[in-house]
N, CA, C and O atoms as CSV, one atom per row, in Angstrom:
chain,resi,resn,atom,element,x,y,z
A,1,UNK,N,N,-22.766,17.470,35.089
A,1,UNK,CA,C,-21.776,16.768,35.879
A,1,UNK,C,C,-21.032,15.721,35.045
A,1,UNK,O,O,-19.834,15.505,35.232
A,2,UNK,N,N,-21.552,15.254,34.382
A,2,UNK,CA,C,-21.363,13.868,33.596
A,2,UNK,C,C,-20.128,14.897,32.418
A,2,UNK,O,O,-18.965,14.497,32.357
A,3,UNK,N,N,-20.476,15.936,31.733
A,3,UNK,CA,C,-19.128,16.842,31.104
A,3,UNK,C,C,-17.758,17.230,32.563
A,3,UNK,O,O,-16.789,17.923,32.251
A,4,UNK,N,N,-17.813,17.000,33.192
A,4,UNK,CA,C,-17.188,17.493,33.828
A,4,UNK,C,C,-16.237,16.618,34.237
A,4,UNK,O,O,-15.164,17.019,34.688
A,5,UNK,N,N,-16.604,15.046,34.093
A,5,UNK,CA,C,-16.039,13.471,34.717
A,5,UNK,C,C,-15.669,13.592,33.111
A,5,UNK,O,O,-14.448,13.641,32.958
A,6,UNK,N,N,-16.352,13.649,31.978
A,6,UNK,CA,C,-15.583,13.282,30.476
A,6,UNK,C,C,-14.804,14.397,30.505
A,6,UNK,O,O,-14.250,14.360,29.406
A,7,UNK,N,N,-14.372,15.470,31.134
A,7,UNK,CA,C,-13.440,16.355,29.983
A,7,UNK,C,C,-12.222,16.761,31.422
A,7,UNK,O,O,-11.468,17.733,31.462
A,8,UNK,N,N,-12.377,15.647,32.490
A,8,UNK,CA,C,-11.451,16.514,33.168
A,8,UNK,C,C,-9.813,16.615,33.179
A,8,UNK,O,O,-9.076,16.660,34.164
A,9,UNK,N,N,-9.627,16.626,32.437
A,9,UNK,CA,C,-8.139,17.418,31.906
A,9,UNK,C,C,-7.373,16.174,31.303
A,9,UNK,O,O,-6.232,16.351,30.876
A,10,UNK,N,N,-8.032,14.760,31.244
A,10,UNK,CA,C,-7.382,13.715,30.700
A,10,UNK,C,C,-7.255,13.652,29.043
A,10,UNK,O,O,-7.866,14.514,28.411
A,11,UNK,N,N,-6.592,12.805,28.429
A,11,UNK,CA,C,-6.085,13.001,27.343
A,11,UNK,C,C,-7.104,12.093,26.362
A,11,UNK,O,O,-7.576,11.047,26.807
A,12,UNK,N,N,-7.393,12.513,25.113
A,12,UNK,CA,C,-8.083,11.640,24.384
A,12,UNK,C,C,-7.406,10.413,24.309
A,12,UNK,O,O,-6.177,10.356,24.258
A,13,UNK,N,N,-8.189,9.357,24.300
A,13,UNK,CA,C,-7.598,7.940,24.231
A,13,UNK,C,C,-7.602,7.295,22.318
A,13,UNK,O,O,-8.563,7.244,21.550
A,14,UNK,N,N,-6.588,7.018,22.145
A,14,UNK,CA,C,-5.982,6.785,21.123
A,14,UNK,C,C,-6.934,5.460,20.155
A,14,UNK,O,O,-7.347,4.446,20.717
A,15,UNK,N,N,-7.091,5.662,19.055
A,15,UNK,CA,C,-7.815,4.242,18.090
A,15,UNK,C,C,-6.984,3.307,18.395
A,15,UNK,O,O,-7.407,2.257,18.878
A,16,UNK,N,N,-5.871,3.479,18.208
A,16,UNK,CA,C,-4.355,2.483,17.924
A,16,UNK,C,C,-4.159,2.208,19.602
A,16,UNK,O,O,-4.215,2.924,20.602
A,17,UNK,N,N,-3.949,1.045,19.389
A,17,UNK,CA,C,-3.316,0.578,20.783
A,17,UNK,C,C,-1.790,-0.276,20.626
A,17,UNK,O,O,-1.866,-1.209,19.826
A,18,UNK,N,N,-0.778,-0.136,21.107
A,18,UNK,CA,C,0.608,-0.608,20.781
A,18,UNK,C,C,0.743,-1.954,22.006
A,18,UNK,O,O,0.674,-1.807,23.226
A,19,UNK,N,N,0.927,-3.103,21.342
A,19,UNK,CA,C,1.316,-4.683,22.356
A,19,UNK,C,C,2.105,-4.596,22.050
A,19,UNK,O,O,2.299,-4.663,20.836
A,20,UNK,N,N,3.290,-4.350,23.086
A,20,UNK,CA,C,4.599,-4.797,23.003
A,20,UNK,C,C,5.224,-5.889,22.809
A,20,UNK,O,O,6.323,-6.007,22.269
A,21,UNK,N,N,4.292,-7.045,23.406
A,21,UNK,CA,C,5.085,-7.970,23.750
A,21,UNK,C,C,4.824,-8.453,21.944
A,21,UNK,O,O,5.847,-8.947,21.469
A,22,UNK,N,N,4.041,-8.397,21.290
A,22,UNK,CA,C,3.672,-8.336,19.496
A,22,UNK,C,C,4.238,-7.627,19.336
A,22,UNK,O,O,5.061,-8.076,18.538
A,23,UNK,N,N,4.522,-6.422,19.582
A,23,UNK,CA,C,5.621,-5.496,18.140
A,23,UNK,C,C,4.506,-5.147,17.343
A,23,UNK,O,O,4.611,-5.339,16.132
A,24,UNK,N,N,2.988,-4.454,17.997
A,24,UNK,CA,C,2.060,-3.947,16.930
A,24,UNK,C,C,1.279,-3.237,17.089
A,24,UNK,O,O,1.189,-2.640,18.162
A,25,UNK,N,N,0.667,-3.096,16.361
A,25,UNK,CA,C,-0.605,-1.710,16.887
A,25,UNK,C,C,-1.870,-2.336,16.553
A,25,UNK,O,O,-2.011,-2.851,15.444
A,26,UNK,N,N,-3.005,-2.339,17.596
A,26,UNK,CA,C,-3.988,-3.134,17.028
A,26,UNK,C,C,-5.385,-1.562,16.979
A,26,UNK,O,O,-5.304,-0.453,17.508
A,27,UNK,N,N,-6.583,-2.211,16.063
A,27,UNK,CA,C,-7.152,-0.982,16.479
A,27,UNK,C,C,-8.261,-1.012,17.554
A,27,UNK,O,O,-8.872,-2.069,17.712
A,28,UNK,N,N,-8.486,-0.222,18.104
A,28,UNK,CA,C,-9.275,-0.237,19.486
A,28,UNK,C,C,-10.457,0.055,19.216
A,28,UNK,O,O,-10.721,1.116,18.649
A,29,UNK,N,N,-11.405,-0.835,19.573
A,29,UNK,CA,C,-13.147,-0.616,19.071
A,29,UNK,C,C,-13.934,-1.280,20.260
A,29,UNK,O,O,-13.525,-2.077,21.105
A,30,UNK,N,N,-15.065,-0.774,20.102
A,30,UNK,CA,C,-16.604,-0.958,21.265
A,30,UNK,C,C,-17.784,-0.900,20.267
A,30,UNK,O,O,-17.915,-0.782,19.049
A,31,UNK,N,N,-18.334,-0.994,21.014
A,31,UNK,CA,C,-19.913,-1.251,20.446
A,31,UNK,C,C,-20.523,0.289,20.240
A,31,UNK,O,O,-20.587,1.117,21.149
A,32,UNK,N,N,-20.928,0.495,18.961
A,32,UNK,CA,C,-21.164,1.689,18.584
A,32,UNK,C,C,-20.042,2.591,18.468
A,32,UNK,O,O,-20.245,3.781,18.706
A,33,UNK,N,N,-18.693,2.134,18.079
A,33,UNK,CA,C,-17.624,2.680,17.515
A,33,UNK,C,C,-18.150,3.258,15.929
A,33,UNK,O,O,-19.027,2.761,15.223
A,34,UNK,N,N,-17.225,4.571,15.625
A,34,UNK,CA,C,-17.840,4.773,14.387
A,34,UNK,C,C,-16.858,4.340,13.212
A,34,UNK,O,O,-15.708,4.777,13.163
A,35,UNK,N,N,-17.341,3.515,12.329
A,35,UNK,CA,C,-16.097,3.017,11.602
A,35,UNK,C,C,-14.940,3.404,11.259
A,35,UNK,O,O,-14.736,4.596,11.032
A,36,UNK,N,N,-14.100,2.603,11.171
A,36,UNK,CA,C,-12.540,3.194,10.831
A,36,UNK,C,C,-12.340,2.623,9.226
A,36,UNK,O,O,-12.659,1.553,8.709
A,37,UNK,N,N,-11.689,3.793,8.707
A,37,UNK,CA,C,-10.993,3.262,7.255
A,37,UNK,C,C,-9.458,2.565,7.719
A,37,UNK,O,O,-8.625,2.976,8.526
A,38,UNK,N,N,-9.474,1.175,6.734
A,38,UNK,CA,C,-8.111,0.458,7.194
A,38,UNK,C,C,-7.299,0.929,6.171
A,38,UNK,O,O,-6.475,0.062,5.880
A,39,UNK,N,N,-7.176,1.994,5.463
A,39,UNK,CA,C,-6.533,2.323,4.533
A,39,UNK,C,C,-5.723,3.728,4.903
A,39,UNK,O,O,-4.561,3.968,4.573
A,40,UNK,N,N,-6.634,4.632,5.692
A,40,UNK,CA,C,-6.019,6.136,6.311
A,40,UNK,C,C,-6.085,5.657,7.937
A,40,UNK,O,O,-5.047,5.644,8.598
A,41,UNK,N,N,-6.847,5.427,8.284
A,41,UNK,CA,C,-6.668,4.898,9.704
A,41,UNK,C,C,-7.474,5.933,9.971
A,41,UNK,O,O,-6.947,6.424,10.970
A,42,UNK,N,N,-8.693,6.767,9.638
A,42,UNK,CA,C,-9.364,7.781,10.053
A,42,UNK,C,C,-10.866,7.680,10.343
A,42,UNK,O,O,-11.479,7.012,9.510
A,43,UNK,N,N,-11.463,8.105,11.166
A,43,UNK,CA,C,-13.411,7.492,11.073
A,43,UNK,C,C,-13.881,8.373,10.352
A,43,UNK,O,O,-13.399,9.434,9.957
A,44,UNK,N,N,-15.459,7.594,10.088
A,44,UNK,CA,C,-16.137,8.043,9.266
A,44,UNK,C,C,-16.562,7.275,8.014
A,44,UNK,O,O,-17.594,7.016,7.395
A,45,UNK,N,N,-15.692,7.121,7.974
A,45,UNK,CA,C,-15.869,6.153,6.250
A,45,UNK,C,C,-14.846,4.502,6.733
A,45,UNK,O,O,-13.998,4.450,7.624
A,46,UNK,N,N,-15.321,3.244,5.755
A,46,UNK,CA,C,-14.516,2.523,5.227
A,46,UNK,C,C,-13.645,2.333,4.469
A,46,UNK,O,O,-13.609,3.184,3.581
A,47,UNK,N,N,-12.716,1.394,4.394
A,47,UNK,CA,C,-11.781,1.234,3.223
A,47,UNK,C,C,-12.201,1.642,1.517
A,47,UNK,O,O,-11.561,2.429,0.819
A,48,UNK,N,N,-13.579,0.790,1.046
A,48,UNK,CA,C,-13.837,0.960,-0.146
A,48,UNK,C,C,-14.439,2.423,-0.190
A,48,UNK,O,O,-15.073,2.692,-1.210
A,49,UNK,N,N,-14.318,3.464,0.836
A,49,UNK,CA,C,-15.478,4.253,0.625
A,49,UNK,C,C,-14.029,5.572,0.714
A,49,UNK,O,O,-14.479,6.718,0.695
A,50,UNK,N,N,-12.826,5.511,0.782
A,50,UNK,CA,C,-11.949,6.157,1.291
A,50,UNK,C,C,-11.333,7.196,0.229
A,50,UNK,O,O,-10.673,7.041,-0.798
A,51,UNK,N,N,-11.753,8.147,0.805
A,51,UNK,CA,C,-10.885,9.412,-0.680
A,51,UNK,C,C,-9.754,9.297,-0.951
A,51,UNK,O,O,-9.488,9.474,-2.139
A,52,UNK,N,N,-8.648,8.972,-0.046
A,52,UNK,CA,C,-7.557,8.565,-0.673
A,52,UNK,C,C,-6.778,7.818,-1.257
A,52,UNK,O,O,-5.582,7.788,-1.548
A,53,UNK,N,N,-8.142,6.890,-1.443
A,53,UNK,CA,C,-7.893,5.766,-2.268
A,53,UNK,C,C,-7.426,5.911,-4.502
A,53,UNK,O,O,-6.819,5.295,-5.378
A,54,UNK,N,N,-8.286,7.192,-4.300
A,54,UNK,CA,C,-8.191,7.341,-5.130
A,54,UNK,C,C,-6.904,7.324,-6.074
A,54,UNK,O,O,-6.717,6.908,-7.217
A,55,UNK,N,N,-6.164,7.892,-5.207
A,55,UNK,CA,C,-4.738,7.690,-5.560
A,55,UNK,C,C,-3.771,6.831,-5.479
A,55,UNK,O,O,-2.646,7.273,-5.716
A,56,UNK,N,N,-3.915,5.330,-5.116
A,56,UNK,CA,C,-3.397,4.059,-4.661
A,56,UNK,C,C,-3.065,3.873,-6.205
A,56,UNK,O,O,-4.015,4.130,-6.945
A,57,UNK,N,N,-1.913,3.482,-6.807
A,57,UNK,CA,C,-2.061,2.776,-7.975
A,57,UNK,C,C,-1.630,0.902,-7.921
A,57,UNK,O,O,-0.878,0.299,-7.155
A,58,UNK,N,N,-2.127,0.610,-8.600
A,58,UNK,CA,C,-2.651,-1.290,-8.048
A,58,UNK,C,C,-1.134,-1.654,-9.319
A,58,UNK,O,O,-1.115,-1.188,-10.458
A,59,UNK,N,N,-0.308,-2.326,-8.881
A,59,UNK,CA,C,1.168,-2.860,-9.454
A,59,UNK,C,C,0.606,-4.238,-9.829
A,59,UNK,O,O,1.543,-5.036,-9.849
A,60,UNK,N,N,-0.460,-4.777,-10.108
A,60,UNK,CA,C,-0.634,-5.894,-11.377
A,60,UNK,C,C,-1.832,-5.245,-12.534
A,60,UNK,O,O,-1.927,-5.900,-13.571
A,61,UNK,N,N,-2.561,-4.248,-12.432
A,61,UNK,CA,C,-3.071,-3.966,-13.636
A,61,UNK,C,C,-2.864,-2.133,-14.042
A,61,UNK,O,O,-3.275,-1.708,-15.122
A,62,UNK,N,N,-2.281,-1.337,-13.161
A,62,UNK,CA,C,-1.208,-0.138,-12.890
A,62,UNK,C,C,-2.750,0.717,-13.149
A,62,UNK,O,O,-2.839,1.739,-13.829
A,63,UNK,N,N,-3.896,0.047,-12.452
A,63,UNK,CA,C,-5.376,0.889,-12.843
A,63,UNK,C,C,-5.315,1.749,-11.325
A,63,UNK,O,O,-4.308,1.528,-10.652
A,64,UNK,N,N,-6.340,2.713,-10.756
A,64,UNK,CA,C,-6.421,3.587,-9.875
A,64,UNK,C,C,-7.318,2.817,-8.583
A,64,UNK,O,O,-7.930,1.755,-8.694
A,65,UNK,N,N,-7.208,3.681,-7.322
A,65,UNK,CA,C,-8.352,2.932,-6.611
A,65,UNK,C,C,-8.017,1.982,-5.805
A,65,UNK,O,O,-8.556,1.967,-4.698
A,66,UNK,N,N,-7.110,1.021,-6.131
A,66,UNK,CA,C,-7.247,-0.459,-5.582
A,66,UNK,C,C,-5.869,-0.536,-5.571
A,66,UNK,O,O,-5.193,0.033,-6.427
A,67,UNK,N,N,-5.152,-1.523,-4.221
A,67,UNK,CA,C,-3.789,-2.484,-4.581
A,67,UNK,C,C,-4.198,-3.952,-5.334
A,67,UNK,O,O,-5.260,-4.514,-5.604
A,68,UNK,N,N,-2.504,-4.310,-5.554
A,68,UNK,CA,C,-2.744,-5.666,-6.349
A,68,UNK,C,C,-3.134,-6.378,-5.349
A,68,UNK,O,O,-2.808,-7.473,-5.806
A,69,UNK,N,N,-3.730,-6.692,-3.994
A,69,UNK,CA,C,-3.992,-7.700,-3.221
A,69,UNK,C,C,-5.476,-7.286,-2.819
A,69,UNK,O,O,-5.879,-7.237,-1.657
A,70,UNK,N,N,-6.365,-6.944,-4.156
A,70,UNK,CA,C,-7.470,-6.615,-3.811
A,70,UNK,C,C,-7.940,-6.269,-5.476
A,70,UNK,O,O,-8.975,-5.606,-5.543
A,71,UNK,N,N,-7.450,-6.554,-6.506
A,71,UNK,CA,C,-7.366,-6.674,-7.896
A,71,UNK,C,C,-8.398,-7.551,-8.470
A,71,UNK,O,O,-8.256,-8.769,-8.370
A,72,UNK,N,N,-9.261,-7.128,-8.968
A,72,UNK,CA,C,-10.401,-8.088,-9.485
A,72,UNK,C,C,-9.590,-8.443,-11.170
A,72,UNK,O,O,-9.659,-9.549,-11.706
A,73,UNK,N,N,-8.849,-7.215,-11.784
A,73,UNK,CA,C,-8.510,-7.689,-13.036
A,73,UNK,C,C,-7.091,-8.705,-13.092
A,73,UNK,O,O,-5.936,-8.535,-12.701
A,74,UNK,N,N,-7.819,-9.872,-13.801
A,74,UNK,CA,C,-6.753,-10.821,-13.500
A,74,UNK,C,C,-6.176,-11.126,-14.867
A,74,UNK,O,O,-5.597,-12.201,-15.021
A,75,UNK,N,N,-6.300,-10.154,-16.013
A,75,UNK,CA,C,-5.800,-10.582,-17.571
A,75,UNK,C,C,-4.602,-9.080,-17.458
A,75,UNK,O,O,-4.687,-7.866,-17.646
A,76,UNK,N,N,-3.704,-9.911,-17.107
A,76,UNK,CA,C,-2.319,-9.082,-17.195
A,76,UNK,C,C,-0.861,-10.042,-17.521
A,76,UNK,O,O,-0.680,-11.255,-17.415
A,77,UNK,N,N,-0.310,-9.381,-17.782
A,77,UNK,CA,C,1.057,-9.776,-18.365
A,77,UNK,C,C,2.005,-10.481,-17.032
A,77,UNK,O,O,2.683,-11.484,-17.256
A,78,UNK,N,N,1.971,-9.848,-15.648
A,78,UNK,CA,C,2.585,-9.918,-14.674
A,78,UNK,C,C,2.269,-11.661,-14.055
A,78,UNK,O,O,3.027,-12.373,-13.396
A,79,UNK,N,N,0.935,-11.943,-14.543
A,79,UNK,CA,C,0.260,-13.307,-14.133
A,79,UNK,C,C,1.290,-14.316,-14.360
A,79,UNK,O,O,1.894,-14.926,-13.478
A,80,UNK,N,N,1.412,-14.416,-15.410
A,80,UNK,CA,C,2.541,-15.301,-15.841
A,80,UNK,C,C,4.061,-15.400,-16.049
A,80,UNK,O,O,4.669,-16.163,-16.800
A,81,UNK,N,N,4.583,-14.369,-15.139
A,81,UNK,CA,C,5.834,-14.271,-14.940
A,81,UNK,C,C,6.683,-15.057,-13.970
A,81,UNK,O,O,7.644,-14.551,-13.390
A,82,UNK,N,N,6.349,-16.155,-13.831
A,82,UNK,CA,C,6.289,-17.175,-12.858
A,82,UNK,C,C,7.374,-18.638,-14.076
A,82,UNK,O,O,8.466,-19.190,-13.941
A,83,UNK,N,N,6.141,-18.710,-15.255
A,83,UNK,CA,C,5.959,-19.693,-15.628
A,83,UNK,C,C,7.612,-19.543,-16.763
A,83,UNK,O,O,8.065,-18.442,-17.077
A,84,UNK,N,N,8.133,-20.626,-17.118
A,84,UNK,CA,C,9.374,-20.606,-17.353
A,84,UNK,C,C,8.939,-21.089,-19.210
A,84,UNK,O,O,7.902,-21.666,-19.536
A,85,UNK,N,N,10.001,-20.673,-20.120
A,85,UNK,CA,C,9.701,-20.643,-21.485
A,85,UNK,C,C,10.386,-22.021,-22.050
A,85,UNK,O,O,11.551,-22.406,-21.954
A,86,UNK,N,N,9.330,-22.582,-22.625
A,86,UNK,CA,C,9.728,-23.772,-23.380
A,86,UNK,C,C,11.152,-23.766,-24.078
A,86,UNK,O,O,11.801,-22.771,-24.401
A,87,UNK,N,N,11.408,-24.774,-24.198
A,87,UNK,CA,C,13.173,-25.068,-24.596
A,87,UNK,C,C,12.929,-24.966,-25.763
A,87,UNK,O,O,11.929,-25.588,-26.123
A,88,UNK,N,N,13.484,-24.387,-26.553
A,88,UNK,CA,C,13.121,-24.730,-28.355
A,88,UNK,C,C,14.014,-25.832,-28.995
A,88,UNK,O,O,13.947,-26.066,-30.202
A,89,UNK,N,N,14.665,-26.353,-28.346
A,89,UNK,CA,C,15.788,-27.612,-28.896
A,89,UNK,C,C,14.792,-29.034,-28.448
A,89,UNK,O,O,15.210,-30.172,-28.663
């Protein structure tokens, strides 16, 4: 009986939930949800654990795996592109 109340012709209910009055999508979880990757938006796995990560390339050390807002290598050229070059006069 209890298959019959879960499957009766209603629609799977969505991870993503859309607030309008925000302009966003938040993700929808309960207790004993099975994890979501914040990277594919898919369950099963986490972010660090995500196959398609593999292919992310990170724009401050151009290494695999990772973005620059999650970059442990911090000896790059891009670091200091900020800082302005001494006057030579």
């Amino acid at each position: 009986m209890e298959d019959d109340i879960e499957h009766a012709g209603l629609p799977e209910l969505s991870r993503m939930i859309y607030i309008e009055k925000m302009d966003t999508h938040i993700t929808a979880t309960y207790q004993g949800a099975p994890k979501i990757c914040f990277h594919c938006r898919l369950s099963g796995h986490e972010r660090k654990d995500c196959p398609n990560l593999q292919n992310v390339q990170c724009y401050r050390c151009q290494g695999y795996g990772h973005i620059s807002k999650h970059c442990k290598n911090r000896k790059t050229a891009n670091r200091f592109r900020f800082l302005r070059p001494k006057s030579l006069t």
